[in-house]
CHARMM-style PDB file with segment names, atoms N, HN, CA, C and O in Angstrom:
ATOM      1  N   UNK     1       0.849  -1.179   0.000  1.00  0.00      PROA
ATOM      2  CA  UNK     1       0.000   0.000   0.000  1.00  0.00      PROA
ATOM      3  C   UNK     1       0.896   1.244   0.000  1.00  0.00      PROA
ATOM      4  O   UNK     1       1.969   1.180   0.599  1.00  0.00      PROA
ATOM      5  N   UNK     2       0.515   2.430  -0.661  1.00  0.00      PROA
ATOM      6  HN  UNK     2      -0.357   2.482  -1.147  1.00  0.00      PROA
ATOM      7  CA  UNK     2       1.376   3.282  -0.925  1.00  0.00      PROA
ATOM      8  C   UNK     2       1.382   4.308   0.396  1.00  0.00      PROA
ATOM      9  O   UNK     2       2.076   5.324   0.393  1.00  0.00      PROA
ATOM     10  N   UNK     3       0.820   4.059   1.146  1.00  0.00      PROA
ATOM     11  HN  UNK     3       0.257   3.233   1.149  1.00  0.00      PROA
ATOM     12  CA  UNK     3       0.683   5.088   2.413  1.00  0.00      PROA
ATOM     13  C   UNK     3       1.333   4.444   3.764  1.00  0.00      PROA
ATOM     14  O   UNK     3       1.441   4.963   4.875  1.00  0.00      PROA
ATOM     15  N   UNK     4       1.720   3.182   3.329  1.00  0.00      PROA
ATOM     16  HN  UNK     4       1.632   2.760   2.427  1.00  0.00      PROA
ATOM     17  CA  UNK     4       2.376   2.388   4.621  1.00  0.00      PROA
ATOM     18  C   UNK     4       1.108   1.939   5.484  1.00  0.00      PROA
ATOM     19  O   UNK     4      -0.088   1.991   5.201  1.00  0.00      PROA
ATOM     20  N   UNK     5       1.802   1.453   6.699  1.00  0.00      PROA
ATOM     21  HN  UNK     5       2.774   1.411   6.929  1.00  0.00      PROA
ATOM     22  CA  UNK     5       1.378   0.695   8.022  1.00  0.00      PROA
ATOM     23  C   UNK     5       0.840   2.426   8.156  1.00  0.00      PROA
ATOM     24  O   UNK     5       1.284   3.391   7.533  1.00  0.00      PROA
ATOM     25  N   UNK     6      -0.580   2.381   9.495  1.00  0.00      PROA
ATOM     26  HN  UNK     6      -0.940   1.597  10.001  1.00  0.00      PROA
ATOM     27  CA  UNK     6      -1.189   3.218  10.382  1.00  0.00      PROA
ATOM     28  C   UNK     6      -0.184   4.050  11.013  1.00  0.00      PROA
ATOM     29  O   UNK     6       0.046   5.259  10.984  1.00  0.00      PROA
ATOM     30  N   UNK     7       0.440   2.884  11.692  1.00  0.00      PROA
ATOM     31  HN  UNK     7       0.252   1.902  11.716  1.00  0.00      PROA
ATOM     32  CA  UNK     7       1.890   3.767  12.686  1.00  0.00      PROA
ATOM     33  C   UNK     7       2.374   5.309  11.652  1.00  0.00      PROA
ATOM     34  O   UNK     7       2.136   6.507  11.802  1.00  0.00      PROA
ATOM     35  N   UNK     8       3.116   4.545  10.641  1.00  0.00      PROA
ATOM     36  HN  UNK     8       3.309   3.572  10.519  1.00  0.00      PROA
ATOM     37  CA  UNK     8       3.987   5.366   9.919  1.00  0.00      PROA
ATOM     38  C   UNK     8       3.194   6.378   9.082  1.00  0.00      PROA
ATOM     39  O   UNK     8       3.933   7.202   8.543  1.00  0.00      PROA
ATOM     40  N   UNK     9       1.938   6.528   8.839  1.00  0.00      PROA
ATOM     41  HN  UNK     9       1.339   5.858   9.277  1.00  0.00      PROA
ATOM     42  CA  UNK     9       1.037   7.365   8.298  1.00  0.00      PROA
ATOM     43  C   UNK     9       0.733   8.225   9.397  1.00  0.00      PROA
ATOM     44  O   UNK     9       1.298   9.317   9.335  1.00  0.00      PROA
ATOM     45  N   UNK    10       0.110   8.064  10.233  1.00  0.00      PROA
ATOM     46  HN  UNK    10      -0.350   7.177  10.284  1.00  0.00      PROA
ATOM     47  CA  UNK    10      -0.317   8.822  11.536  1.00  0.00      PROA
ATOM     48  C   UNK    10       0.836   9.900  12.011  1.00  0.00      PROA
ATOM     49  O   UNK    10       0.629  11.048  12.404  1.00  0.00      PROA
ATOM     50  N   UNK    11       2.488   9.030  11.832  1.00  0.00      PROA
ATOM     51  HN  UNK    11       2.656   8.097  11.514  1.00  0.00      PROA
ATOM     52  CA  UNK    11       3.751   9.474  12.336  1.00  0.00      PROA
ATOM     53  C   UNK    11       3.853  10.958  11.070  1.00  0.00      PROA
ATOM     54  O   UNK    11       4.029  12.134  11.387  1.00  0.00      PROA
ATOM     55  N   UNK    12       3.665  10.370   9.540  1.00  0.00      PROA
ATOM     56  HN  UNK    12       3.522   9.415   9.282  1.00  0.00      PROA
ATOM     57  CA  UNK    12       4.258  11.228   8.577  1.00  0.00      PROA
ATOM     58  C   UNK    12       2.892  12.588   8.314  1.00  0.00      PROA
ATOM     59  O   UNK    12       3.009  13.798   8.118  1.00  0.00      PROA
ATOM     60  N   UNK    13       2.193  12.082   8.378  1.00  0.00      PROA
ATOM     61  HN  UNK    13       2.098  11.100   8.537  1.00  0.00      PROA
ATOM     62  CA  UNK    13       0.770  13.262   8.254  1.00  0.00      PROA
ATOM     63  C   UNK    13       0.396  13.467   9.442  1.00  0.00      PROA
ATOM     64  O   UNK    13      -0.827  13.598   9.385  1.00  0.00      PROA
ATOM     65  N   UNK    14       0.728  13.567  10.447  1.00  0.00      PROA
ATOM     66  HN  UNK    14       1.721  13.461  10.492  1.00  0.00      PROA
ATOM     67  CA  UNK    14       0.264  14.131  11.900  1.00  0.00      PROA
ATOM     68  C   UNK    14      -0.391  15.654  11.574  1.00  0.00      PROA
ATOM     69  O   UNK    14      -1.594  15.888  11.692  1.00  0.00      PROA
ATOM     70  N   UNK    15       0.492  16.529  11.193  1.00  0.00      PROA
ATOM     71  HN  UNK    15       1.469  16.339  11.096  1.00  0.00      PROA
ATOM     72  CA  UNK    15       0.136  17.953  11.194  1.00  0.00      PROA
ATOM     73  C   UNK    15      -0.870  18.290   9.818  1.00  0.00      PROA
ATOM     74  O   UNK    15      -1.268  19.451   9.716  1.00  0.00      PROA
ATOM     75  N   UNK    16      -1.229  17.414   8.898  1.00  0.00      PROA
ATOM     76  HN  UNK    16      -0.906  16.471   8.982  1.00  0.00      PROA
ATOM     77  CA  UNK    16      -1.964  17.410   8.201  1.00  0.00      PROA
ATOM     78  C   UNK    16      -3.330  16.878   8.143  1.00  0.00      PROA
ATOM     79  O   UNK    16      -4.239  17.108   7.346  1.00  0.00      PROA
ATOM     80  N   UNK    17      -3.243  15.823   9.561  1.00  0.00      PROA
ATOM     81  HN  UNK    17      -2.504  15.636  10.209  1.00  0.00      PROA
ATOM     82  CA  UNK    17      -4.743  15.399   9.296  1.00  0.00      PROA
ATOM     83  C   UNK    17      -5.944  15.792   9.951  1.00  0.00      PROA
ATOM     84  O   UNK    17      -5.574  16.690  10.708  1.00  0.00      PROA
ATOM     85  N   UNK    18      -7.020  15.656  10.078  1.00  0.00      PROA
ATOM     86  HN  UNK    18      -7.321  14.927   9.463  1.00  0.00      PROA
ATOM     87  CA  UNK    18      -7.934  16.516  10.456  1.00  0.00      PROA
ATOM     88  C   UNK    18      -8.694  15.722  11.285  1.00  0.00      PROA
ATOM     89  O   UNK    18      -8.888  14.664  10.688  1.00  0.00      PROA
ATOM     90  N   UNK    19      -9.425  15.708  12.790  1.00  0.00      PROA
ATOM     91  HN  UNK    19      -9.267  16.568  13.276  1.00  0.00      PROA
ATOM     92  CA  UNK    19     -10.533  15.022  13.437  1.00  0.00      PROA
ATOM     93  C   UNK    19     -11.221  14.048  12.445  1.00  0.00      PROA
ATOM     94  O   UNK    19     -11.241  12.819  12.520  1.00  0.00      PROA
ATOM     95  N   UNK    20     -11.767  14.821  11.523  1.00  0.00      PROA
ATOM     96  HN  UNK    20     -11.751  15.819  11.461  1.00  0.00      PROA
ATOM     97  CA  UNK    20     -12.178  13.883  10.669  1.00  0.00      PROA
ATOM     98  C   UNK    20     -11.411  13.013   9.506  1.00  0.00      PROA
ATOM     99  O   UNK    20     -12.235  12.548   8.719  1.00  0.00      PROA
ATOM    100  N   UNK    21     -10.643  12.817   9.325  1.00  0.00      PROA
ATOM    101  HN  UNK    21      -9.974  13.195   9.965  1.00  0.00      PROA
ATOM    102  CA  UNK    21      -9.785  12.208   8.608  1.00  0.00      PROA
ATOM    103  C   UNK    21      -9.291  11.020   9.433  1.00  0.00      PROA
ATOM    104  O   UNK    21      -8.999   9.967   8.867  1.00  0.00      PROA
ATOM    105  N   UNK    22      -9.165  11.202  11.102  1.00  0.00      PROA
ATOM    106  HN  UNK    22      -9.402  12.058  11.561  1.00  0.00      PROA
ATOM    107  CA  UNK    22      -8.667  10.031  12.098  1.00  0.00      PROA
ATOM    108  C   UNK    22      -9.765   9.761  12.501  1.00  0.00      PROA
ATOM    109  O   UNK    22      -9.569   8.833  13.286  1.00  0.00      PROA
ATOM    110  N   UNK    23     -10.737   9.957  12.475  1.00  0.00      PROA
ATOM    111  HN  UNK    23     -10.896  10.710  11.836  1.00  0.00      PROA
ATOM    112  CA  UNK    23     -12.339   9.205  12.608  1.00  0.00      PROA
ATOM    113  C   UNK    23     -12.738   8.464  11.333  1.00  0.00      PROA
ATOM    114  O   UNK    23     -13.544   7.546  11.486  1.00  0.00      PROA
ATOM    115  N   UNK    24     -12.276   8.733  10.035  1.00  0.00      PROA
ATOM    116  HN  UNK    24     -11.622   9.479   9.911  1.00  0.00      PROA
ATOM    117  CA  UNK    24     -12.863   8.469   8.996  1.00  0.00      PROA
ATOM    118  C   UNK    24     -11.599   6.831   8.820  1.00  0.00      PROA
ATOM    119  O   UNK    24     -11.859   5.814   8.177  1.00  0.00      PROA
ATOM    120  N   UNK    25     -10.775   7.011   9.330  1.00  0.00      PROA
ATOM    121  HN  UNK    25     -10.564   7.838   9.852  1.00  0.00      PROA
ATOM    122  CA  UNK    25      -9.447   6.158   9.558  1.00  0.00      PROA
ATOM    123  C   UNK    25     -10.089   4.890  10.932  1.00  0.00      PROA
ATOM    124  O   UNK    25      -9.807   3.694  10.862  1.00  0.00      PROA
ATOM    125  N   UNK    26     -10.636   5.270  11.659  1.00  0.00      PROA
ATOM    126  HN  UNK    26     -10.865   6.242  11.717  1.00  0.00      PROA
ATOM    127  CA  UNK    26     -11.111   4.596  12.915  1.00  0.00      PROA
ATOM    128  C   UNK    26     -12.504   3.777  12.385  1.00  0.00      PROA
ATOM    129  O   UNK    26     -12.825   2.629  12.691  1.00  0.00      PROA
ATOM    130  N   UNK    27     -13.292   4.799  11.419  1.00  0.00      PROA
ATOM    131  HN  UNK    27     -13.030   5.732  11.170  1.00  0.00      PROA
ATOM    132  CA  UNK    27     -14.690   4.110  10.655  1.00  0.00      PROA
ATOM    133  C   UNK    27     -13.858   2.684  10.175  1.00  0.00      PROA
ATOM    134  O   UNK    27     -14.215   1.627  10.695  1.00  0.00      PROA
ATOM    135  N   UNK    28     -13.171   2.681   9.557  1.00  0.00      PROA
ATOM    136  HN  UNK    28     -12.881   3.540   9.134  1.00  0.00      PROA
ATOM    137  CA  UNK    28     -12.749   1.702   8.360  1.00  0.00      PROA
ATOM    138  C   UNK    28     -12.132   0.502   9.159  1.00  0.00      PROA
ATOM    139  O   UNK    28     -12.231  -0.674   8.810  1.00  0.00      PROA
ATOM    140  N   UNK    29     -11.483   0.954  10.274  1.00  0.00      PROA
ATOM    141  HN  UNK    29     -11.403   1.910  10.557  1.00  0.00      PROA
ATOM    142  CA  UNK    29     -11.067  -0.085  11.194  1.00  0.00      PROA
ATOM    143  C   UNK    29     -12.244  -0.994  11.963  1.00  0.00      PROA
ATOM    144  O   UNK    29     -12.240  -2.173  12.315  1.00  0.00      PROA
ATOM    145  N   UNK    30     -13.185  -0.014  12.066  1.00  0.00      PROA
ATOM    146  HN  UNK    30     -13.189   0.945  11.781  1.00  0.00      PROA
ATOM    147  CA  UNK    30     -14.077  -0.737  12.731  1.00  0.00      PROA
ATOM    148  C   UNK    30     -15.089  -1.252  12.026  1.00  0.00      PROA
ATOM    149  O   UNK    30     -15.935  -1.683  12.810  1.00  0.00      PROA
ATOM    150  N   UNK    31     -15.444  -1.434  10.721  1.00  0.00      PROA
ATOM    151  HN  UNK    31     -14.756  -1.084  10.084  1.00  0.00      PROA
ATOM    152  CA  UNK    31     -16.270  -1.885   9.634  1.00  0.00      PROA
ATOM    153  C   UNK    31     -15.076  -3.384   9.569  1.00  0.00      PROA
ATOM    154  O   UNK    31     -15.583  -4.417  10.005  1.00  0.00      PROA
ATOM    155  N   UNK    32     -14.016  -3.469   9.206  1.00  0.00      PROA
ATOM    156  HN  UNK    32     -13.605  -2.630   8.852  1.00  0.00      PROA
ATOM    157  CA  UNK    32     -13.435  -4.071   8.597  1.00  0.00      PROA
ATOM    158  C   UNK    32     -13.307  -5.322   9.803  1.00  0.00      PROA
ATOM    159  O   UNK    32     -13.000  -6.479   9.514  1.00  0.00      PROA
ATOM    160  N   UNK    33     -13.631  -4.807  11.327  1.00  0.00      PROA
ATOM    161  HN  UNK    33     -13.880  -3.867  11.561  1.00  0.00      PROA
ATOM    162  CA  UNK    33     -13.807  -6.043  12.530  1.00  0.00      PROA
ATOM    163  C   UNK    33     -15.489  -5.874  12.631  1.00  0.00      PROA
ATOM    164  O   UNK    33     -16.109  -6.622  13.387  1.00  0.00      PROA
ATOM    165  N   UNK    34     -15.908  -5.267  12.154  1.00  0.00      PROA
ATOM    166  HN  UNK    34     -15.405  -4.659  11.540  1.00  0.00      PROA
ATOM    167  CA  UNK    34     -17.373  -5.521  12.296  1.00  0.00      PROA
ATOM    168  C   UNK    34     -17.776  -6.666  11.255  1.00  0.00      PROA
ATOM    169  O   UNK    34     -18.661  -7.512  11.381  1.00  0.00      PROA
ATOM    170  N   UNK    35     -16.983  -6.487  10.304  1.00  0.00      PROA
ATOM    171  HN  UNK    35     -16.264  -5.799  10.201  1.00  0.00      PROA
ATOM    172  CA  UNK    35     -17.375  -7.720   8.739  1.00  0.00      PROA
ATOM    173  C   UNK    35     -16.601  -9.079   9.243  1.00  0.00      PROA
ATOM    174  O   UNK    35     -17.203 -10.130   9.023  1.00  0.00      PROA
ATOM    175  N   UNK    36     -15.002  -9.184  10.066  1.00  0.00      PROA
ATOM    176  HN  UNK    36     -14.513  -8.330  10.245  1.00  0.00      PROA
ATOM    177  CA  UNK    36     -14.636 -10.728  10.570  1.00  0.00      PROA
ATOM    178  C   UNK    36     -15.569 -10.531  11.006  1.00  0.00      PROA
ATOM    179  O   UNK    36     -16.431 -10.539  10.126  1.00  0.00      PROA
ATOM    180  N   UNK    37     -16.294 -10.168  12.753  1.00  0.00      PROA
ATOM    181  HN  UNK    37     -15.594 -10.161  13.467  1.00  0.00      PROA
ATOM    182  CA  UNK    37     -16.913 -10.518  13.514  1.00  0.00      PROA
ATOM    183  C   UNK    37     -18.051 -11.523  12.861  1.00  0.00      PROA
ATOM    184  O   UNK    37     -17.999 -12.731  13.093  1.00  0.00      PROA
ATOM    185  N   UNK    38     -18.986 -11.000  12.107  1.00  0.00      PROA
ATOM    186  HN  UNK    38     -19.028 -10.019  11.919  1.00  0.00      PROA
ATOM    187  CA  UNK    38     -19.783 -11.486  11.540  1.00  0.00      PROA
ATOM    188  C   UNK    38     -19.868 -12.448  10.523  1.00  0.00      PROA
ATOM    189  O   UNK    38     -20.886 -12.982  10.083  1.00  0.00      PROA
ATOM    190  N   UNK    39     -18.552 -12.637  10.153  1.00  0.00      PROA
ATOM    191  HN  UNK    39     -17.726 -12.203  10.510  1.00  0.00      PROA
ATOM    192  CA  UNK    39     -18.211 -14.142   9.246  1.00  0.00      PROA
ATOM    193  C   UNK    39     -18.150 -15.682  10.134  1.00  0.00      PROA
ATOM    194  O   UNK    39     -18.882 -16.478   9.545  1.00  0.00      PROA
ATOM    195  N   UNK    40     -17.855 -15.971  10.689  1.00  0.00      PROA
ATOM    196  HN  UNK    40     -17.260 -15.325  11.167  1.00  0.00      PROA
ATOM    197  CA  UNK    40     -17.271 -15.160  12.616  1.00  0.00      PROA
ATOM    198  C   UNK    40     -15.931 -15.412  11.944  1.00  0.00      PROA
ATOM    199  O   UNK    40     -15.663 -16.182  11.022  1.00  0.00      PROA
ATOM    200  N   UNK    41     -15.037 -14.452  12.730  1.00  0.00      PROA
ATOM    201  HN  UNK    41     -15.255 -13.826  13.479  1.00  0.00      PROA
ATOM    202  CA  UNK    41     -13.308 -14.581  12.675  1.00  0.00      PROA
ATOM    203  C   UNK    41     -13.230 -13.727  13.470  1.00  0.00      PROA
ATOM    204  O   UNK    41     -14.180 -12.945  13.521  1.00  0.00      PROA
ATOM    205  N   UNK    42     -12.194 -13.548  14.313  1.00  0.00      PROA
ATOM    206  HN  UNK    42     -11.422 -14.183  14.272  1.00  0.00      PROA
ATOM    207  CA  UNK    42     -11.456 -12.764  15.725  1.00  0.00      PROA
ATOM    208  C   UNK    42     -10.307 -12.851  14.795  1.00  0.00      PROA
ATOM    209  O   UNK    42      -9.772 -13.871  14.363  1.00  0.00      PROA
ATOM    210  N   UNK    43      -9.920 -11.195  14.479  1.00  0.00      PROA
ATOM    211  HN  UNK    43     -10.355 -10.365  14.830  1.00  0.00      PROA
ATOM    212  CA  UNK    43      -8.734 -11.021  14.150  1.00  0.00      PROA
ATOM    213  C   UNK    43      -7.577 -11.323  15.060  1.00  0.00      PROA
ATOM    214  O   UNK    43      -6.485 -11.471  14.512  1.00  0.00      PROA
ATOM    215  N   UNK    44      -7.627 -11.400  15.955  1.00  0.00      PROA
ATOM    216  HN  UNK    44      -8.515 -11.279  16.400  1.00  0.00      PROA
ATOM    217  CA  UNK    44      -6.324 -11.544  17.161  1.00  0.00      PROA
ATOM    218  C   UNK    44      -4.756 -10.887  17.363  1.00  0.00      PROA
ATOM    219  O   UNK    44      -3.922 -11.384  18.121  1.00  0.00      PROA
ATOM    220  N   UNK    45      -4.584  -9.965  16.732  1.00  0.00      PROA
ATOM    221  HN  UNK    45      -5.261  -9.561  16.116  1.00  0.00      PROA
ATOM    222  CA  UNK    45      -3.231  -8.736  16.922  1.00  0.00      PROA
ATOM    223  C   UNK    45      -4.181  -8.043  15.956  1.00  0.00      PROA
ATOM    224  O   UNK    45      -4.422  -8.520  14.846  1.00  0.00      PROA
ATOM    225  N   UNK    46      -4.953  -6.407  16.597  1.00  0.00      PROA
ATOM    226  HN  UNK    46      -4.757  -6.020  17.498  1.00  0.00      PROA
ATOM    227  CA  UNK    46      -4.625  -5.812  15.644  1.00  0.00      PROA
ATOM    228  C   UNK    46      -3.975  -4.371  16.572  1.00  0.00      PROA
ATOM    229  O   UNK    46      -4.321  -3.878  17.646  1.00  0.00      PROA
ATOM    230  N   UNK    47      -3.149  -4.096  15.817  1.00  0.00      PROA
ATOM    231  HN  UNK    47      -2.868  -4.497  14.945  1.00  0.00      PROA
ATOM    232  CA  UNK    47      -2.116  -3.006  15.826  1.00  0.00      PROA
ATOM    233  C   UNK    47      -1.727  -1.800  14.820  1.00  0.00      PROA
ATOM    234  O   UNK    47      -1.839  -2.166  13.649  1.00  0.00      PROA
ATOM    235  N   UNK    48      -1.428  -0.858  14.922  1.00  0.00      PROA
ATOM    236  HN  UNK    48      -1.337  -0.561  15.872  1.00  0.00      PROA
ATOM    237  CA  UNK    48      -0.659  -0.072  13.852  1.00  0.00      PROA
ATOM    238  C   UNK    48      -0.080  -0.528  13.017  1.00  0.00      PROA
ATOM    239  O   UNK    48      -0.205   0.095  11.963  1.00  0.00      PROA
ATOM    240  N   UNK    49       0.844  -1.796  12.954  1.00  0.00      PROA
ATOM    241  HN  UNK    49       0.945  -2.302  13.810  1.00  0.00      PROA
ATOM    242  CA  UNK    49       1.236  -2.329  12.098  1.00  0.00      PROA
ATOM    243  C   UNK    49       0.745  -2.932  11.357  1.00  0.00      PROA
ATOM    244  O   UNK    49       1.333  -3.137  10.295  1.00  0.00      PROA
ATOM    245  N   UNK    50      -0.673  -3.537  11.612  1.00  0.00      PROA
ATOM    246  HN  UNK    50      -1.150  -3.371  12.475  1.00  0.00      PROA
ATOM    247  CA  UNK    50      -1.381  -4.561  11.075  1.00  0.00      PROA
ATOM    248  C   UNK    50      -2.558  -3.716  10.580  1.00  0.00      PROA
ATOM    249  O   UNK    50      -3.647  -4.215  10.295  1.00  0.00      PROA
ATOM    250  N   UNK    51      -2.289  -2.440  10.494  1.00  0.00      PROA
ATOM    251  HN  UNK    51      -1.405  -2.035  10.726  1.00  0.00      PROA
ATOM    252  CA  UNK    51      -3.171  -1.534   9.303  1.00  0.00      PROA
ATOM    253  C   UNK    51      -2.511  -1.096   8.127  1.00  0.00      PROA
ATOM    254  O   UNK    51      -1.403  -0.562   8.081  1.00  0.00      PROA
ATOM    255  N   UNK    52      -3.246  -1.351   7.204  1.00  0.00      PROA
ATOM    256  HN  UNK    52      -4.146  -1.786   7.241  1.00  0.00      PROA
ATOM    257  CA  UNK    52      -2.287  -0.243   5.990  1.00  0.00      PROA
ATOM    258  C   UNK    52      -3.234   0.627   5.884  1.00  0.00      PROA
ATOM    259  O   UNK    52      -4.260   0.700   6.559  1.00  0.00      PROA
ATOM    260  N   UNK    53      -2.736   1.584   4.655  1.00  0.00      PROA
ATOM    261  HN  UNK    53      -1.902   1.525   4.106  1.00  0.00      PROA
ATOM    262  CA  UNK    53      -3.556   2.997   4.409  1.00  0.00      PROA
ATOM    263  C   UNK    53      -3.461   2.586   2.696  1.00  0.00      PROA
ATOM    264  O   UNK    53      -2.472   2.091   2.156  1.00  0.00      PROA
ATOM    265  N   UNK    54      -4.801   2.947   2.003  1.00  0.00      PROA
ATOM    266  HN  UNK    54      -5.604   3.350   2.442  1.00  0.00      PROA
ATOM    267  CA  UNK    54      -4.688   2.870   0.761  1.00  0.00      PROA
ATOM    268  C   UNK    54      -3.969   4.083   0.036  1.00  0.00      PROA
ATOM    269  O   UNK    54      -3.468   5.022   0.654  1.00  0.00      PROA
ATOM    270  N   UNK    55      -3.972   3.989  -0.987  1.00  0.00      PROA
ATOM    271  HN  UNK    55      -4.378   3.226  -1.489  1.00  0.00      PROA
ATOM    272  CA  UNK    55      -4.157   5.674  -1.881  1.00  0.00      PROA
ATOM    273  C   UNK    55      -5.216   6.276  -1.666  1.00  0.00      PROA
ATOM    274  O   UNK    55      -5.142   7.436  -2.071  1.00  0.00      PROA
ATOM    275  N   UNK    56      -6.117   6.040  -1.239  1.00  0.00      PROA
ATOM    276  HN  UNK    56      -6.177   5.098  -0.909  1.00  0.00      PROA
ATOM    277  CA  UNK    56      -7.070   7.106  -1.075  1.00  0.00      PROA
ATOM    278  C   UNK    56      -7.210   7.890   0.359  1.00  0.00      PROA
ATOM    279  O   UNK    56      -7.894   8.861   0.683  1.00  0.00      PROA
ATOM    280  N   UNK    57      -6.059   6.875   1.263  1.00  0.00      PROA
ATOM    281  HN  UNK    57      -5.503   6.086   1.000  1.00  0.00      PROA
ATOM    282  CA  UNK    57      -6.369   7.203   2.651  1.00  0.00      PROA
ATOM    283  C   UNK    57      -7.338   6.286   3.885  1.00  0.00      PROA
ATOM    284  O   UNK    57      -7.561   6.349   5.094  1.00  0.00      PROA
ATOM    285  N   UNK    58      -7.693   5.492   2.789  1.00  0.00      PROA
ATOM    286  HN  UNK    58      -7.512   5.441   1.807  1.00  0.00      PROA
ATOM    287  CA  UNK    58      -8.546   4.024   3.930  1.00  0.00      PROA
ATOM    288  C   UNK    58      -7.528   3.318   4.368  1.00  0.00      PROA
ATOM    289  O   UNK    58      -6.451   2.999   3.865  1.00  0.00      PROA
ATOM    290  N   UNK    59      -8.097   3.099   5.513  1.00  0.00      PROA
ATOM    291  HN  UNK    59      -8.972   3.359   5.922  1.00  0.00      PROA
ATOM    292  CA  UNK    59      -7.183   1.702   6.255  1.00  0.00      PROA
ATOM    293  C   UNK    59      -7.986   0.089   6.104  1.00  0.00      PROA
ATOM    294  O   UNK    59      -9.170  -0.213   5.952  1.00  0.00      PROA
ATOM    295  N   UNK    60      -7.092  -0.497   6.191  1.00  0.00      PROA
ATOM    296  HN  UNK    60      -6.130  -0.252   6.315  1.00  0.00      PROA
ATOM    297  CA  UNK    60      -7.238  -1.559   5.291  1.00  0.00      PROA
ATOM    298  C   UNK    60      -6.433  -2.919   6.292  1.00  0.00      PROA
ATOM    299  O   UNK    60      -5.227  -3.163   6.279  1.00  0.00      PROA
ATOM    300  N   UNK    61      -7.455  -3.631   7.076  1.00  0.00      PROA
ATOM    301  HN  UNK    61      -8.435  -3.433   7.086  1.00  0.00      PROA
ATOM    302  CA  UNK    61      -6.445  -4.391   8.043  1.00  0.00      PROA
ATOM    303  C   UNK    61      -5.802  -5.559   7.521  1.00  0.00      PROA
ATOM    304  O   UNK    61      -6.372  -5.950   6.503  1.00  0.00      PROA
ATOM    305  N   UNK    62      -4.543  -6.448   7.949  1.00  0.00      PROA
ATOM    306  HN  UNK    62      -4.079  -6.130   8.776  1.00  0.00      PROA
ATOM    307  CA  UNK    62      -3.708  -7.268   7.311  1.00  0.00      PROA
ATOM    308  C   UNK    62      -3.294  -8.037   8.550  1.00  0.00      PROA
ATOM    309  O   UNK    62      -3.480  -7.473   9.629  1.00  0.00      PROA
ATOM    310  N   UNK    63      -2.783  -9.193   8.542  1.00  0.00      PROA
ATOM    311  HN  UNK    63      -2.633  -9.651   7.666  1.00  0.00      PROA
ATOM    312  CA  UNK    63      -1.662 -10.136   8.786  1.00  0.00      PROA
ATOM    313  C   UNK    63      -2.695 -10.668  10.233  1.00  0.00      PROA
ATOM    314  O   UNK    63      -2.891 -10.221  11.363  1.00  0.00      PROA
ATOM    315  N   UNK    64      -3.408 -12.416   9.066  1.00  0.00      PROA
ATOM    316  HN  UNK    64      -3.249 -12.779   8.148  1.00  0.00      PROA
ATOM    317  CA  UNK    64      -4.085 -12.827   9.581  1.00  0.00      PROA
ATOM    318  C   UNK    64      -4.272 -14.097  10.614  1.00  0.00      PROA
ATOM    319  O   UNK    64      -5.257 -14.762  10.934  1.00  0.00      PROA
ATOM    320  N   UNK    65      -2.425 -14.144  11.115  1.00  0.00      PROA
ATOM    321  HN  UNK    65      -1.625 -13.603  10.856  1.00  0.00      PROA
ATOM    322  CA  UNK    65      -1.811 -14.925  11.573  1.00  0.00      PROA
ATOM    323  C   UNK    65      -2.721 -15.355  13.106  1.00  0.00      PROA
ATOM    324  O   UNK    65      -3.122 -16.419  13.577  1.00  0.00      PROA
ATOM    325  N   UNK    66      -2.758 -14.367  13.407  1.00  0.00      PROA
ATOM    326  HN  UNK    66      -2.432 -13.502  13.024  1.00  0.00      PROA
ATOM    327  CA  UNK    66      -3.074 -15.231  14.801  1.00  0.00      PROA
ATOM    328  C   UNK    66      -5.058 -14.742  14.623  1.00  0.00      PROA
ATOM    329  O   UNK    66      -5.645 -13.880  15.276  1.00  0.00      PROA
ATOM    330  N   UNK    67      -5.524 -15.467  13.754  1.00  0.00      PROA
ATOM    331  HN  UNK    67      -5.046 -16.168  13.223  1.00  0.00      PROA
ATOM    332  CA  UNK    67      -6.810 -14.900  13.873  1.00  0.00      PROA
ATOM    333  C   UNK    67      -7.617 -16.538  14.186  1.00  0.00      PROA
ATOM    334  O   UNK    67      -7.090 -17.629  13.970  1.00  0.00      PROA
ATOM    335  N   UNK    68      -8.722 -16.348  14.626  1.00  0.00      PROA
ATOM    336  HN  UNK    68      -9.150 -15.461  14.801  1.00  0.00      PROA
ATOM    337  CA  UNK    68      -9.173 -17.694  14.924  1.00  0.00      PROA
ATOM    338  C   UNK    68     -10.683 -17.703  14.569  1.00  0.00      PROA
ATOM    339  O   UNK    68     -11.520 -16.831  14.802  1.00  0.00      PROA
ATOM    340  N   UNK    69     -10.820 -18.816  13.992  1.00  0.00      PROA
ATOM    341  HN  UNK    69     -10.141 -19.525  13.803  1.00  0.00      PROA
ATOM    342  CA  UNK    69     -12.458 -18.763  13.496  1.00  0.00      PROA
ATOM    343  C   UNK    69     -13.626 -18.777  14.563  1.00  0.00      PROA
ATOM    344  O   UNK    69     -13.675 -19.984  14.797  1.00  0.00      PROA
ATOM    345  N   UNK    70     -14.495 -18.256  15.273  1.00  0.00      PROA
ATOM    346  HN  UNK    70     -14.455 -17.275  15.082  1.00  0.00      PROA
ATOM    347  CA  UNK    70     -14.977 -18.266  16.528  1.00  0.00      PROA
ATOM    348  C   UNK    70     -16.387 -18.801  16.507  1.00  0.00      PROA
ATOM    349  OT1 UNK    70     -17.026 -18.899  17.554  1.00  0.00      PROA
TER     350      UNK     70
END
């Protein structure tokens, strides 16, 4: 993804982003465990690292290692 991991986006656009831009970042995180939940799947690590950011600025969760079907 061209925007990196959460961490390193949050770190490089700090002074650029807006309430709504880290809410609109928090929406996408929480749609994206609202859709496992309901498959059922428990993501199990999620972290800054285990977000990316698209080109458009969505986050986009990854690395489905320790996730468990529930």
């Amino acid at each position: 993804m061209p925007n990196g991991t959460l961490h390193a986006y949050l770190k490089s656009k700090h002074n650029n982003l807006t309430v709504l831009d880290r809410s609109r970042l928090l929406e996408d995180v929480s749609a994206g465990l609202r859709y496992l939940h309901s498959v059922p799947v428990m993501h199990g690590d999620i972290t800054g690292a285990n977000i990316l950011i698209d080109k458009r600025g969505h986050a986009r969760l990854i690395d489905f290692g320790l996730s468990s079907i529930i």
